[in-house]
C-alpha positions as CSV (number, residue, x, y, z in Angstrom):
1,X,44.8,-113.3,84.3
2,X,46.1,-110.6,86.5
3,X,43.5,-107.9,88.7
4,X,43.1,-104.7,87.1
5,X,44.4,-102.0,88.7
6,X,42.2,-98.4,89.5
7,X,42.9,-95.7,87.0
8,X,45.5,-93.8,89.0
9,X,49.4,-92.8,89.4
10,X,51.9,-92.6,92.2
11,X,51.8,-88.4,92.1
12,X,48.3,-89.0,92.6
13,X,48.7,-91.2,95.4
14,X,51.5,-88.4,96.4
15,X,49.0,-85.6,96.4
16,X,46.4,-87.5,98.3
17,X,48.7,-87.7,101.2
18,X,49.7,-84.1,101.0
19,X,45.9,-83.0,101.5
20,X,45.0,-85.5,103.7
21,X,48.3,-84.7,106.4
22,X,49.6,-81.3,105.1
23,X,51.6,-80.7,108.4
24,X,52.6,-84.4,108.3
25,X,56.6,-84.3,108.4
26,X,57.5,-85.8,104.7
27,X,61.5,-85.6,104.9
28,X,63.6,-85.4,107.6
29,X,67.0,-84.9,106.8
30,X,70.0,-83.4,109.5
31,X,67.3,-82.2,111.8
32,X,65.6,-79.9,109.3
33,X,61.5,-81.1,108.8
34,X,59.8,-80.5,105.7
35,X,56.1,-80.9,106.0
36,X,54.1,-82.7,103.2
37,X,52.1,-79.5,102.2
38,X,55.9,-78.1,101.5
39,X,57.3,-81.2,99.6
40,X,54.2,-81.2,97.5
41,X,54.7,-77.0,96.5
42,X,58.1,-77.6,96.0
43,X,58.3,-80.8,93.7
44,X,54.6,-78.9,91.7
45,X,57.2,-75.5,91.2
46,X,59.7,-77.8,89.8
47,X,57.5,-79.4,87.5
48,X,55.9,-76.1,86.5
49,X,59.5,-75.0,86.2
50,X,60.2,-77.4,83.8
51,X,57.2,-77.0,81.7
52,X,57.8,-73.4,81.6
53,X,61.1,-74.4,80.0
54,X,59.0,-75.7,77.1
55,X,60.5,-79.8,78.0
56,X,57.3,-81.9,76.9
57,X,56.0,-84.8,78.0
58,X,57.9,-87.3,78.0
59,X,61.3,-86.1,78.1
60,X,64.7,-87.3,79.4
61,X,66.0,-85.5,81.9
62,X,68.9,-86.8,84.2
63,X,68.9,-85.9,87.9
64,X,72.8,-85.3,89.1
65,X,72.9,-84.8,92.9
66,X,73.5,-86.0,96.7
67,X,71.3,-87.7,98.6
68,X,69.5,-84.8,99.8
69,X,65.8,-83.4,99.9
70,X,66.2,-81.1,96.7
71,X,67.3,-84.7,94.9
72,X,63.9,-86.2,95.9
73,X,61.6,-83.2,95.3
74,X,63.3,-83.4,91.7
75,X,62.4,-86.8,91.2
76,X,58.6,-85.9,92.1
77,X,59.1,-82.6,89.9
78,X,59.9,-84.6,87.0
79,X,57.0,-87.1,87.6
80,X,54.6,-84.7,88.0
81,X,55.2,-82.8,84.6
82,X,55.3,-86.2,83.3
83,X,58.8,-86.1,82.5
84,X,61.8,-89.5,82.6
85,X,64.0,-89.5,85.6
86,X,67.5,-91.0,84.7
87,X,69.3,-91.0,88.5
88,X,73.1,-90.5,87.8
89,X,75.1,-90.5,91.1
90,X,77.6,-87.6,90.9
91,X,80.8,-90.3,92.0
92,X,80.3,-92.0,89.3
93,X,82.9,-91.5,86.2
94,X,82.3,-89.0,84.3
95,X,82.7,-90.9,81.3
96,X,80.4,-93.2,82.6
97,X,77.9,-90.6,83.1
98,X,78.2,-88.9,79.7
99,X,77.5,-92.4,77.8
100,X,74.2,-92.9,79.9
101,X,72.9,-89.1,79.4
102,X,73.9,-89.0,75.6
103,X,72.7,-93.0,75.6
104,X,69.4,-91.6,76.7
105,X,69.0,-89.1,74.5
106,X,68.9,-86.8,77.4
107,X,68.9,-83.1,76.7
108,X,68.1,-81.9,80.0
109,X,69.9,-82.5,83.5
110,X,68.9,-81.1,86.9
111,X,72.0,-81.1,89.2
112,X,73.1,-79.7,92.3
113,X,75.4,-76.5,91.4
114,X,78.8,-78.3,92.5
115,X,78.3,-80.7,89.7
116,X,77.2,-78.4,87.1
117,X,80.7,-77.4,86.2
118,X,81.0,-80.6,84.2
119,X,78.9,-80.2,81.8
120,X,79.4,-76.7,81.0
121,X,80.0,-77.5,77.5
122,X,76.9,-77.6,74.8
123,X,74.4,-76.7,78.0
124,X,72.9,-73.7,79.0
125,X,72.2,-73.1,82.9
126,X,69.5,-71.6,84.2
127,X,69.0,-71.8,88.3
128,X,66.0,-73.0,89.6
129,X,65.3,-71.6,93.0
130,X,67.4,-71.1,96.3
131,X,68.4,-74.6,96.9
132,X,70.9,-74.1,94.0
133,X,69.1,-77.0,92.0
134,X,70.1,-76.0,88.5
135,X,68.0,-77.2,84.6
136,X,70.9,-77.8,82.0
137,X,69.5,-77.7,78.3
138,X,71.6,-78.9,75.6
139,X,72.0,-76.3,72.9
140,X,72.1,-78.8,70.0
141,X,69.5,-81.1,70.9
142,X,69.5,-85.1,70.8
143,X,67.1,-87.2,68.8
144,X,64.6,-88.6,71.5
145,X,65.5,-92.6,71.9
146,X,62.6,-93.8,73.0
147,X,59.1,-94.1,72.3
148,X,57.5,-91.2,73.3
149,X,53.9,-93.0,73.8
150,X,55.4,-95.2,76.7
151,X,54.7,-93.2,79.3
152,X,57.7,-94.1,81.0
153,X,58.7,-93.4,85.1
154,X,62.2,-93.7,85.1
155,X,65.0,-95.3,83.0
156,X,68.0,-96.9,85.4
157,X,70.9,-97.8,84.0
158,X,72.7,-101.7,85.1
159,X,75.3,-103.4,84.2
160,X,75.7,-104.7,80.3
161,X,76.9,-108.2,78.5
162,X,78.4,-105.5,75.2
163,X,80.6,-103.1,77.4
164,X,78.4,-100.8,78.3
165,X,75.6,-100.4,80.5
166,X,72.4,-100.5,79.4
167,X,68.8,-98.5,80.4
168,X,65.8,-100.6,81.1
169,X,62.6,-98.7,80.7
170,X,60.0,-98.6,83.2
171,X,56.6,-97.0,82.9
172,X,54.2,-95.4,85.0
173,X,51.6,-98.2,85.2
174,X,54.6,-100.6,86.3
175,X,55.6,-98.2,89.0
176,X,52.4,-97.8,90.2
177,X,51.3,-101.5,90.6
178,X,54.9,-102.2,92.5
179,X,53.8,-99.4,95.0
180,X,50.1,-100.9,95.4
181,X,52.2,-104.7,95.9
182,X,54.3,-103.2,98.1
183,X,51.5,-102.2,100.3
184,X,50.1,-105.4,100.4
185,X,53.3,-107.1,101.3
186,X,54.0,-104.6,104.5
187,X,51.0,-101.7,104.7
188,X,52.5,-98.1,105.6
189,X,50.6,-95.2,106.7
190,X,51.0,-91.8,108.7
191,X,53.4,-91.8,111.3
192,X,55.6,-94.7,109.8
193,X,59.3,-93.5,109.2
194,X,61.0,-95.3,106.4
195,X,65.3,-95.1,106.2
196,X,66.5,-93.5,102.7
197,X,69.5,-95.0,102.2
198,X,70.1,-96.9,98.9
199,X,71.9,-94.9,96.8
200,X,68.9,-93.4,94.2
201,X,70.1,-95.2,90.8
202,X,69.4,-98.2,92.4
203,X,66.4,-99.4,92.0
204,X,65.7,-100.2,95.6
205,X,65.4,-97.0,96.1
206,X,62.5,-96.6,94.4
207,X,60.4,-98.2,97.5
208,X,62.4,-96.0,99.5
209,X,61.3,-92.8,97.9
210,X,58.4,-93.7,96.1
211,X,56.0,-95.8,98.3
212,X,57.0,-94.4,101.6
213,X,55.4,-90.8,100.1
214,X,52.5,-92.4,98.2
215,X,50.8,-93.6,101.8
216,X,51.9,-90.6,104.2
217,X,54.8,-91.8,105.7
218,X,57.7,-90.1,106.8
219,X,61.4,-90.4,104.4
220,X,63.9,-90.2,106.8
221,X,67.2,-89.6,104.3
222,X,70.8,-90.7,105.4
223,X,73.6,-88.1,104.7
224,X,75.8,-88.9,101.8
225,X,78.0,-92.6,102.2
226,X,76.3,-93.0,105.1
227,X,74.7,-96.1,104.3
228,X,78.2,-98.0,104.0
229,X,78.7,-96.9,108.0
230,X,77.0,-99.7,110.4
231,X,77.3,-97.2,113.2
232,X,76.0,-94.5,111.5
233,X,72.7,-96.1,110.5
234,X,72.5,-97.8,114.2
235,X,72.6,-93.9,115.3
236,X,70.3,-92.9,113.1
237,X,67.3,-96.0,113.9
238,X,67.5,-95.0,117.6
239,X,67.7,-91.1,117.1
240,X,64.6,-90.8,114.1
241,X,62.9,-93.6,115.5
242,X,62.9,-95.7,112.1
243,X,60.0,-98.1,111.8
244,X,61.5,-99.6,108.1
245,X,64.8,-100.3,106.7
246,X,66.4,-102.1,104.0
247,X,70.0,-104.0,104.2
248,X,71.8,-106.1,101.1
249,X,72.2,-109.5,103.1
250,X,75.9,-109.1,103.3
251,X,75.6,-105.8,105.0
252,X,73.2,-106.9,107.4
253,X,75.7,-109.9,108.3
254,X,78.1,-107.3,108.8
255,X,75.7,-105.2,111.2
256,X,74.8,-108.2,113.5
257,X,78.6,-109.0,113.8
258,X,79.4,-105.2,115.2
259,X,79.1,-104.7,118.9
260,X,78.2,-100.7,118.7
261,X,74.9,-101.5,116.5
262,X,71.4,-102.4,117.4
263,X,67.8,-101.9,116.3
264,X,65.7,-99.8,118.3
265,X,62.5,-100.7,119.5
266,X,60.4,-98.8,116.8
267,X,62.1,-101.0,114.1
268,X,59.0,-103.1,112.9
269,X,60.3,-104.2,109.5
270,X,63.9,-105.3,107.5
271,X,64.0,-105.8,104.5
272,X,66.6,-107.7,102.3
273,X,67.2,-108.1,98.4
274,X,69.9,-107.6,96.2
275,X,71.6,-111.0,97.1
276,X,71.1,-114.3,98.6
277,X,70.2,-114.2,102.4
278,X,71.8,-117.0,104.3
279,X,69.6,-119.5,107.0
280,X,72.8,-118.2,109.3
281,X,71.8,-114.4,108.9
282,X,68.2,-115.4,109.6
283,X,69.1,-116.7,112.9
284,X,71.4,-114.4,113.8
285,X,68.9,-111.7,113.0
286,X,66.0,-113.4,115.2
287,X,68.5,-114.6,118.3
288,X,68.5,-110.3,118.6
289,X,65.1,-108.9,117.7
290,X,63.0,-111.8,118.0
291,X,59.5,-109.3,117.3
292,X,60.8,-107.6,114.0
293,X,59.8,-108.6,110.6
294,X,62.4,-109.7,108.3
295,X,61.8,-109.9,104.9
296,X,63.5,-112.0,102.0
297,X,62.6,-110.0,98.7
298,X,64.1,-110.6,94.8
299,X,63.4,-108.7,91.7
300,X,65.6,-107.6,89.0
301,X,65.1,-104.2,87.6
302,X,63.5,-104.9,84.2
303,X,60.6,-105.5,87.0
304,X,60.7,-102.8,88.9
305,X,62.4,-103.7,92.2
306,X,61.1,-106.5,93.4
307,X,58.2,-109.3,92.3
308,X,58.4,-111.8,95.2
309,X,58.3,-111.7,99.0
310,X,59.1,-114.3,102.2
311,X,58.7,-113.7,105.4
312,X,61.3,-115.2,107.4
313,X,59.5,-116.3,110.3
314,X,58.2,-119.2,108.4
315,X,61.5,-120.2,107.6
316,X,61.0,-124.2,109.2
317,X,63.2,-126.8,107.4
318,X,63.6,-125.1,104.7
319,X,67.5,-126.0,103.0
320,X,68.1,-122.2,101.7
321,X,66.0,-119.2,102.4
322,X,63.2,-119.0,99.8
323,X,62.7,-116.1,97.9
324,X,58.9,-116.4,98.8
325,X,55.7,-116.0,96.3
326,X,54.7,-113.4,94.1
327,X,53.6,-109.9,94.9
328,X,50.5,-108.1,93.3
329,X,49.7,-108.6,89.8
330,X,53.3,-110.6,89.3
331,X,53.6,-113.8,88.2
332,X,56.7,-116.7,88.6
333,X,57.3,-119.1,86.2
334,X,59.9,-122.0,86.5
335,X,60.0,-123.4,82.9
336,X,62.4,-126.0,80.8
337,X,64.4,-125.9,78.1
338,X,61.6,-126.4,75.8
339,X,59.2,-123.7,77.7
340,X,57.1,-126.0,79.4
341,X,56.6,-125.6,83.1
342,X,59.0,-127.6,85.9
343,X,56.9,-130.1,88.3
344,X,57.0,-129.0,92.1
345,X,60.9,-129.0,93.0
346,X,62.2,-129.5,89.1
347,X,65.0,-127.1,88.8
348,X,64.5,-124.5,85.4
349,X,64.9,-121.1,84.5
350,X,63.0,-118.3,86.3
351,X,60.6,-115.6,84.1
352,X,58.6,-113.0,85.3
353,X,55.2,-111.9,83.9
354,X,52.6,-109.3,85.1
355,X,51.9,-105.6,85.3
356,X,55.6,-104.5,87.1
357,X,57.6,-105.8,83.8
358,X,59.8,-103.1,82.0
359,X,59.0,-101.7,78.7
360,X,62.6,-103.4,77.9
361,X,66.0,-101.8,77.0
362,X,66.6,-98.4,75.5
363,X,67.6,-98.1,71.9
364,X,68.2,-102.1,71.9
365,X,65.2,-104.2,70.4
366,X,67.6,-107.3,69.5
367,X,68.6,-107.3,73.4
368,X,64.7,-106.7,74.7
369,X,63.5,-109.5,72.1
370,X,65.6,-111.9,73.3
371,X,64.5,-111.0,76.7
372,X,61.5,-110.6,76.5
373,X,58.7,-112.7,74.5
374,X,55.7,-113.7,74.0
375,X,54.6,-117.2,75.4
376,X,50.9,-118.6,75.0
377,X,50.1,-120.1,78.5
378,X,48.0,-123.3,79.6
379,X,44.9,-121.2,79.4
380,X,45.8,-119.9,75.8
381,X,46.8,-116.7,76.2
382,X,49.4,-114.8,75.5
383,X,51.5,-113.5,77.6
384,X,55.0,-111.6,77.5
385,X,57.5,-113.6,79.7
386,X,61.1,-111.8,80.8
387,X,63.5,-114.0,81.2
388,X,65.8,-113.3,84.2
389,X,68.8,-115.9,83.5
390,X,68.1,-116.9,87.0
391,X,68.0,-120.8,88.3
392,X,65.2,-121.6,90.7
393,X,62.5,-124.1,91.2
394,X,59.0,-124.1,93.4
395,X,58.9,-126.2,96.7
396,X,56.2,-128.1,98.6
397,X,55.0,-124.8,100.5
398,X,54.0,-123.0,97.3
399,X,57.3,-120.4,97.6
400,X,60.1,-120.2,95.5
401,X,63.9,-121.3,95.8
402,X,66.7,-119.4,94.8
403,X,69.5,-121.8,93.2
404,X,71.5,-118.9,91.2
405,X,72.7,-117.8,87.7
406,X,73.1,-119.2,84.4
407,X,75.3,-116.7,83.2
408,X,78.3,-114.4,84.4
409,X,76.3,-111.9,86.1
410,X,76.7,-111.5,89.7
411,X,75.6,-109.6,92.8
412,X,78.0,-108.2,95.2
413,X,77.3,-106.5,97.6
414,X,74.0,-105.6,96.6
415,X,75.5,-104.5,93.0
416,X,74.6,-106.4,89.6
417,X,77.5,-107.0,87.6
418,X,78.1,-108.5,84.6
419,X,81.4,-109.5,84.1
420,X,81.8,-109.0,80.3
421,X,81.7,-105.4,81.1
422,X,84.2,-105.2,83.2
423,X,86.5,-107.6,80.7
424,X,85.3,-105.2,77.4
425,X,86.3,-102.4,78.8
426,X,89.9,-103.7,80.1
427,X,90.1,-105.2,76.8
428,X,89.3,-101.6,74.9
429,X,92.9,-100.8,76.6
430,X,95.3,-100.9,73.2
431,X,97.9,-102.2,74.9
432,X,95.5,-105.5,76.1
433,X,95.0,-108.7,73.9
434,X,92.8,-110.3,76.5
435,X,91.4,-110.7,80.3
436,X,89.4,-113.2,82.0
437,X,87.3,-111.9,85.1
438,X,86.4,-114.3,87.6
439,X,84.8,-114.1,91.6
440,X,87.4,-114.7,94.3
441,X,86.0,-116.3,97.4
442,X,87.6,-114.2,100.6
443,X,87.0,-114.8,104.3
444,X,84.1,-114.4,105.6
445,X,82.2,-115.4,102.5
446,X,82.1,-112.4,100.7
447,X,83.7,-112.2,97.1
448,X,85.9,-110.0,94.9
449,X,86.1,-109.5,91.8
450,X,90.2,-110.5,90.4
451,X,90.9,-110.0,86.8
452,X,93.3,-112.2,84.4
453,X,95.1,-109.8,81.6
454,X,97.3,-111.0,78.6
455,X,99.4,-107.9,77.4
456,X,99.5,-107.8,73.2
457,X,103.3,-108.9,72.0
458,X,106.0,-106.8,72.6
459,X,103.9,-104.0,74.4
460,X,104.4,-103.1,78.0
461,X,101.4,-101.3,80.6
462,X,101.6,-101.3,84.0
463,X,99.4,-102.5,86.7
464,X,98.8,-98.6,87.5
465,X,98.3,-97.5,84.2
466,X,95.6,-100.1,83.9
467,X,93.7,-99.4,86.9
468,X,93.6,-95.7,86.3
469,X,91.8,-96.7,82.7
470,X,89.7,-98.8,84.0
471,X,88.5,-96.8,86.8
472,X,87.5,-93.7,84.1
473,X,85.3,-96.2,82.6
474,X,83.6,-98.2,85.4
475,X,82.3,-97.3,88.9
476,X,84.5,-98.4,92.3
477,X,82.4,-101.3,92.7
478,X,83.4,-102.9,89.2
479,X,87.3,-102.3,89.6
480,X,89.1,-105.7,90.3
481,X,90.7,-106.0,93.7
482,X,93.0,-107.7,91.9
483,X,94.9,-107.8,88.6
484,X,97.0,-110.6,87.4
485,X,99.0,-110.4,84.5
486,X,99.8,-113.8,82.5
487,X,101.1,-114.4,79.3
488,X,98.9,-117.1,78.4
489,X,95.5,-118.2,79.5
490,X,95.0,-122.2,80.9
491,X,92.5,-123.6,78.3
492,X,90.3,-127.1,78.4
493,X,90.3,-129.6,76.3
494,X,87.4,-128.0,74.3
495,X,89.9,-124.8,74.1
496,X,87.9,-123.0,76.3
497,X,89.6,-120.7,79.2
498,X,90.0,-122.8,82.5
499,X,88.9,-120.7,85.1
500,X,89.3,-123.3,87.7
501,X,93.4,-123.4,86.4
502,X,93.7,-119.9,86.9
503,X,96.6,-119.1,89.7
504,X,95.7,-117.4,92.9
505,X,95.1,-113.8,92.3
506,X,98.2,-111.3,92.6
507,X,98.0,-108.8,95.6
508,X,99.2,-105.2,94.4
509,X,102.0,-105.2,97.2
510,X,103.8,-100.8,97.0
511,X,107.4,-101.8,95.1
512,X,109.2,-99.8,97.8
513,X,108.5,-100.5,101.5
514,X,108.3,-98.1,103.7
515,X,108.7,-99.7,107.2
516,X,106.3,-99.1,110.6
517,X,108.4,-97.7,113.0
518,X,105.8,-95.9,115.9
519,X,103.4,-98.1,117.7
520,X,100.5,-97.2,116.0
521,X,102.0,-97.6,112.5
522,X,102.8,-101.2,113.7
523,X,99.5,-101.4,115.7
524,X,97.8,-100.9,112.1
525,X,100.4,-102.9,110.3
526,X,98.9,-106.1,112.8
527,X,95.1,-105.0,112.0
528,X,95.6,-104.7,108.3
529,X,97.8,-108.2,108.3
530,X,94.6,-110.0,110.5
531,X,91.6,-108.1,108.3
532,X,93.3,-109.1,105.0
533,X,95.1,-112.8,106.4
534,X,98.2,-111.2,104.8
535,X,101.5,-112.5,106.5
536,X,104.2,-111.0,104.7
537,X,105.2,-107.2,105.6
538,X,102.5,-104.1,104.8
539,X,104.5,-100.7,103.3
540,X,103.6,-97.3,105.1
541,X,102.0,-96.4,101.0
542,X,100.5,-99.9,100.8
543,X,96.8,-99.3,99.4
544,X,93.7,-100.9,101.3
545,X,91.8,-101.6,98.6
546,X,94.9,-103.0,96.1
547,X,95.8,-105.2,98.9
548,X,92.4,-107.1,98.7
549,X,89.9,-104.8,100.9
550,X,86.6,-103.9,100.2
551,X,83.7,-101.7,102.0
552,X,82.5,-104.7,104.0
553,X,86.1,-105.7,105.6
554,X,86.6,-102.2,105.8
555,X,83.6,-102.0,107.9
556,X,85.5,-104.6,110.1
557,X,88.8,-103.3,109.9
558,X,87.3,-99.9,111.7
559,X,86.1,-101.7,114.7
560,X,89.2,-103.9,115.5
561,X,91.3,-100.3,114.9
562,X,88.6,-98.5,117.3
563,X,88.8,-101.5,120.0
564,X,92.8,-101.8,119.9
565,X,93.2,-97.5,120.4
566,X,89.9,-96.7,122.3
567,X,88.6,-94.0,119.6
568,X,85.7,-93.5,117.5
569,X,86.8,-93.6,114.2
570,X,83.4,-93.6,111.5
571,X,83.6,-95.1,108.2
572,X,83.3,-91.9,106.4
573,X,86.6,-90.9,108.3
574,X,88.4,-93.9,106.6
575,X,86.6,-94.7,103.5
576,X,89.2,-91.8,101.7
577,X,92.3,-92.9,103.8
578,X,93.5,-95.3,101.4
579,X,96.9,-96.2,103.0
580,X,98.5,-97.3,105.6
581,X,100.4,-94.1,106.6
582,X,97.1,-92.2,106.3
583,X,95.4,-94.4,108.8
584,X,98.1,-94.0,111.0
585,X,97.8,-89.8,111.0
586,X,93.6,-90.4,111.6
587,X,94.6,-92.9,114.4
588,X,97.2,-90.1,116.1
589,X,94.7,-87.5,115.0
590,X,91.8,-89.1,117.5
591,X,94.0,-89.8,119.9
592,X,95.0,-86.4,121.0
593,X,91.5,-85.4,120.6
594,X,88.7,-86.6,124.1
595,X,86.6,-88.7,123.0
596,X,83.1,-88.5,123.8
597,X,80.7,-91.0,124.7
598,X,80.6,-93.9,121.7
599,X,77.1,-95.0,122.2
600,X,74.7,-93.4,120.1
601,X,72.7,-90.5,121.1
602,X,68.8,-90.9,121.9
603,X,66.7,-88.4,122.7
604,X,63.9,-89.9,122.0
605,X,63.0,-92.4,124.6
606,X,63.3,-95.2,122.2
607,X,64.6,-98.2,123.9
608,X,68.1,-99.5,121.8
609,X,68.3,-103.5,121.8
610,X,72.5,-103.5,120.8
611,X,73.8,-107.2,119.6
């Protein structure tokens, strides 16, 4: 049913290009080079670090770091002494990261040495060379979780319907057949320069760091946040001459819209996935680079990034942007209730079959049952089938259309998110008898999450108090912009909770106002009112993000301050400055400093196309 694949592995792949372009630069990262023949000795002394440890095959071990060239060459490390990577970004709570590393049954972490001070406790440290990468052992060793003859790659951690997240497994034959489809779909080779900026436990990162090394192309790796700055990665296509590059539809909307960014002429390929693209981002994207290849991916992680591909220039008459056909050794069904596979434009559930699928959920065989099952097909065999909860059907043309979710997961942003996560873990607050969590349309399209709360009888928590819970459970992008408290729920006839009843959500206005009294304090106190179409008066200690912001108006709050005071501000200036008063004192501070020249700089005789 599906073509068999040659008897191989991505490290092999890896290797190959190391000997056939040893001098080839493999990571560029704040000027510095590092040649493949130096990538390659660095991730093989990891790996032979980690076997000289005594870690077998097999293993868990959790990479905690930056995004930085030590964090890659520890991925390949751990591949190559066919180890598990488990990608834990360091921002994340440290709660959160504790339940995925003991969830794992993870007795071994490689971190940078500013995060090792957290886990001092039931670890040993021993450094690993001068880069200050450092292996973390647990003295009392975990039981391993899972099954030590899968052969797995990597286990990434998503969003989970019981509370907690959960680890989808994916093995080294699944990995590998994603890399050889990815080729097909866009073919890399030496010279190409691929951006690295997803952040790594995400799994589009995976083509990011994974197939751009497997064929010889350059991994050009964005500093820290910077992927959340539109101007910053604008800089950084022009100055490193970036051939690839991927954007979450609703960041790419916002980097069409901005007046400082553009893609440079060596940009041959974007790629989008993570949400829907819209027919309006399409054209907007081809009315400014009408010669670069955009494409429309989708894939959940339980197989391995991405199984389908569209190219956008044979977007025609098409209602929606398609999410395309299958990639290698990947197959799409659209079937009905009872299994049995949708005519041509019948709307039914989406499953996935072929070589990319995950080996399922760690330490939950109820969950990966139900998920994924064996189907016998038209052509009697069997076959396992994941079922991805998504709605689509097949068109006309052969490709697929996207028509959304049966459940109440959703992607914003780029980040999957199940909403009984969020609601079990407000819920786990004693003080909470129940809480509804619903999307809240804003303008300019995007949504927010706003949660409902019902405080038990007779017991009192504040707004505050809440948030600071909930944000030592869950990451920033799974806190509510918005918390409203109600003593009972609306309910429909059936008894059921009326979402659609549901007042407007409350805005977390400071209790005491401190009045704007300088210019730019009322300057600001005009932007914020226009970014977040608030009409009523913003407090000097008013809070961005409680008042309804996110990283995307953010991103276009920063340009309307920069126009209105003639400064340069950058989004990893702001993206800490959570009030008002503290954009004020970054606004004065740029204003008594010259500023220089705000378009980006380029060296390199690349011609910059800016929208």
């Amino acid at each position: 049913m599906y073509g068999a694949l040659p008897m191989s592995n991505v490290c092999d792949l890896f290797n190959k290009s190391a000997e056939q372009a040893p001098e080839q630069a493999c990571l560029v990262y704040q000027g510095g080079h590092y040649q493949y023949s130096e990538v390659a000795a660095w991730s093989s002394d990891i790996a032979s670090f980690i076997r000289a440890a005594n870690i077998d095959k097999g293993q868990v071990i959790a990479v905690i770091m930056d995004r930085s060239p030590e964090m890659v060459s520890c991925i390949w490390g751990i591949l190559k002494a066919g180890c598990v990577y488990l990608p834990i970004e360091p921002s994340l709570p440290i709660d959160r990261q504790q339940y995925m590393i003991q969830n794992a049954g993870c007795n071994y972490i490689l971190v940078q040495h500013a995060y090792s001070s957290s886990y001092q406790t039931g670890f040993v440290a021993a450094q690993i060379d001068a880069q200050k990468i450092v292996l973390l052992q647990r003295i009392e060793k975990l039981a391993q979780v899972h099954n030590p003859d899968s052969d797995l790659a990597y286990i990434m951690y998503t969003s989970g319907t019981t509370g907690k997240p959960k680890g989808v497994m994916i093995d080294n034959s699944a990995l590998y057949n994603y890399v050889i489809g990815m080729q097909d779909v866009h073919p890399i080779t030496f010279g190409h320069r691929v951006l690295l900026k997803t952040p790594y436990n995400f799994d589009v990162s995976i083509r990011e760091l994974i197939w751009t090394l497997c064929y010889g192309a350059s991994l050009i790796i964005a500093e820290p946040d910077g992927h959340k700055d539109p101007t910053y990665i604008s800089h950084v296509l022009a100055k490193y001459q970036i051939n690839i590059v991927h954007f979450v539809p609703s960041m790419l909307q916002v980097y069409l819209q901005q007046e400082d960014t553009g893609f440079s002429k060596s940009v041959e390929c974007v790629i989008c996935s993570g949400e829907a693209l819209q027919i309006n981002h399409v054209e907007r994207f081809y009315q400014s680079v009408s010669d670069v290849r955009l494409l429309n991916m989708y894939g959940p992680t339980e197989a391995t990034v991405e199984v389908t591909s569209f190219d956008c220039k044979n977007l025609t008459d098409h209602r929606s942007v398609p999410i395309g056909k299958p990639i290698g050794n990947v197959a799409i069904h659209i079937l009905d209730d009872s299994l049995k596979a949708c005519e041509v434009e019948q709307v039914g559930d989406l499953y996935i079959s072929g070589k990319s699928l995950s080996v399922g959920y760690l330490g939950n065989q109820e969950q990966t049952e139900e998920k994924f099952f064996p189907l016998v097909c038209d052509n009697s065999e069997s076959t396992i089938l994941y079922k991805t909860g998504d709605i689509a059907r097949y068109l006309q043309d052969g490709n697929i259309d996207y028509l959304g979710r049966q459940d109440d997961q959703v992607n914003i942003r780029g980040y999957r998110i199940e909403f009984m996560e969020i609601q079990s873990v407000i819920n786990s607050h004693k003080h909470v008898d129940d809480s509804v969590i619903t999307l809240n349309a804003q303008h300019d399209s995007h949504e927010q999450i706003a949660a409902y709360v019902k405080v038990k009888y007779d017991a009192k928590v504040s707004e505050d108090e809440l948030l600071s819970y909930i944000k030592a459970y869950l990451p920033d992008y799974m806190v509510p912009s918005s918390m409203t408290f109600l003593d009972d729920f609306p309910l429909t006839a059936n008894g059921k909770v009326d979402k659609k009843a549901l007042p407007k959500p409350v805005i977390r206005f400071s209790k005491h106002v401190l009045k704007a009294h300088s210019k730019t304090q009322k300057v600001l106190e005009e932007l914020w009112q226009n970014n977040l179409k608030i009409s009523r008066e913003i407090s000097l200690s008013d809070n961005y993000m409680n008042l309804g912001g996110d990283s995307i108006s953010l991103i276009y709050l920063i340009k309307e301050i920069n126009k209105a005071f003639n400064i340069d501000l950058l989004f990893q200036d702001v993206v800490n400055a959570e009030s008002l008063a503290a954009h004020t004192e970054l606004v004065d501070l740029k204003l008594s400093i010259p500023i220089e020249s705000d378009e980006p700089s380029n060296d390199t005789g690349i011609e910059v196309v800016y929208i």
